[in-house]
N, C-alpha and C positions, 0 to 999 in steps of 0.2 A: 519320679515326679520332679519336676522344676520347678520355681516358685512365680510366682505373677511378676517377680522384678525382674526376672533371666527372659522370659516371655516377651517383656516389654523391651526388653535390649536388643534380642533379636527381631522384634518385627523392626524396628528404630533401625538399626543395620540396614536389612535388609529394602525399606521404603526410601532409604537416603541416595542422592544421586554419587556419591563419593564411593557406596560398595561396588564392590565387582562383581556383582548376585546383579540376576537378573538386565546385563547389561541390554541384550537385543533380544531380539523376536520374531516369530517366520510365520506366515499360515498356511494353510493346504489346503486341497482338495479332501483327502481319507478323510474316512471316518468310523473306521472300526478301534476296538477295544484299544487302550495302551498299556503294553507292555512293558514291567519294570526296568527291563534289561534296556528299551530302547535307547536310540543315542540321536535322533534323531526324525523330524515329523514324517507318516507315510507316506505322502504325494506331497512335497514341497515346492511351493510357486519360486521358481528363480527370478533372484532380483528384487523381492518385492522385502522389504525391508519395513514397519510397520511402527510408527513414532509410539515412545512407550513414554507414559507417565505414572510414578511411581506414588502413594501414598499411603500415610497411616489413617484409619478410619476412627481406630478401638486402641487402647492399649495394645493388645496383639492381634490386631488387622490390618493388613496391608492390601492395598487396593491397588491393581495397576490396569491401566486404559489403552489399550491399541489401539489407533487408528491408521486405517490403509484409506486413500484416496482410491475412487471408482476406475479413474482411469487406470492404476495398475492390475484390477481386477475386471476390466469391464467382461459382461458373458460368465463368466466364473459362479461356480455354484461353492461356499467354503464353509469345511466344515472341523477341520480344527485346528489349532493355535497351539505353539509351544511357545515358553521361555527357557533362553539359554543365559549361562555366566561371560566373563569377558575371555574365558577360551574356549567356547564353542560347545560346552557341555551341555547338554539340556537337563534342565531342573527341571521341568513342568508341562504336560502335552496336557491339551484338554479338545474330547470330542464332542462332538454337537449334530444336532438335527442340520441340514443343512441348512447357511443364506443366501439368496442370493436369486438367479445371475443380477448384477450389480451394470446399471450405467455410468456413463464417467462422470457425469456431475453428481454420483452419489461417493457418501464417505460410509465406512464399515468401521463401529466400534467395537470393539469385545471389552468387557468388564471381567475380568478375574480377581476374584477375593477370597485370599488365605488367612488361613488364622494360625497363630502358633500356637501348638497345646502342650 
């Protein structure tokens, strides 16, 4: 067990733009189960690069926002999301029901919120 002050230091880390957690982000097409071993998303869109904003919500809740603009998506049905560190590791895939297809004046958010236990 950890104590709620080690909890709090790590979501703090991790929601600050200075860590190196969570720097970038990809999304995809797949949407089958994820695999612990993975190292990366199953159908990944190249190029598309997805503005992340990081936040604490809770003591240990961290909230981060993706947005991809329509036009790098337009047609595109997507349906899951990873987060990676600042070398390329992926910390986090998350699958979903698909969205989409998406025109270019439309923007795609995803909302992801961890908690630390």
């Amino acid at each position: 067990m950890i104590t709620d002050e080690l909890k709090e230091a790590i979501a703090t880390y991790l929601a600050t733009a200075a860590s190196p957690y969570i720097d970038s982000a990809k999304i995809g097409l797949g949407g089958n189960s994820t695999n612990p071993t993975s190292t990366d998303l199953d159908v990944e869109i190249a190029g598309v690069s997805p503005s992340i904003i990081r936040s604490k919500s809770d003591i240990n809740v961290i909230e981060v926002k993706l947005s991809v603009s329509g036009t790098y998506i337009q047609g595109k049905v997507i349906r899951e999301a990873g987060l990676f560190n600042s070398t390329g590791n992926m910390l986090q895939r998350v699958n979903f029901d698909g969205v989409g297809p998406f025109s270019t004046d439309e923007t795609l958010e995803i909302f992801i919120i961890m908690e630390v236990e």
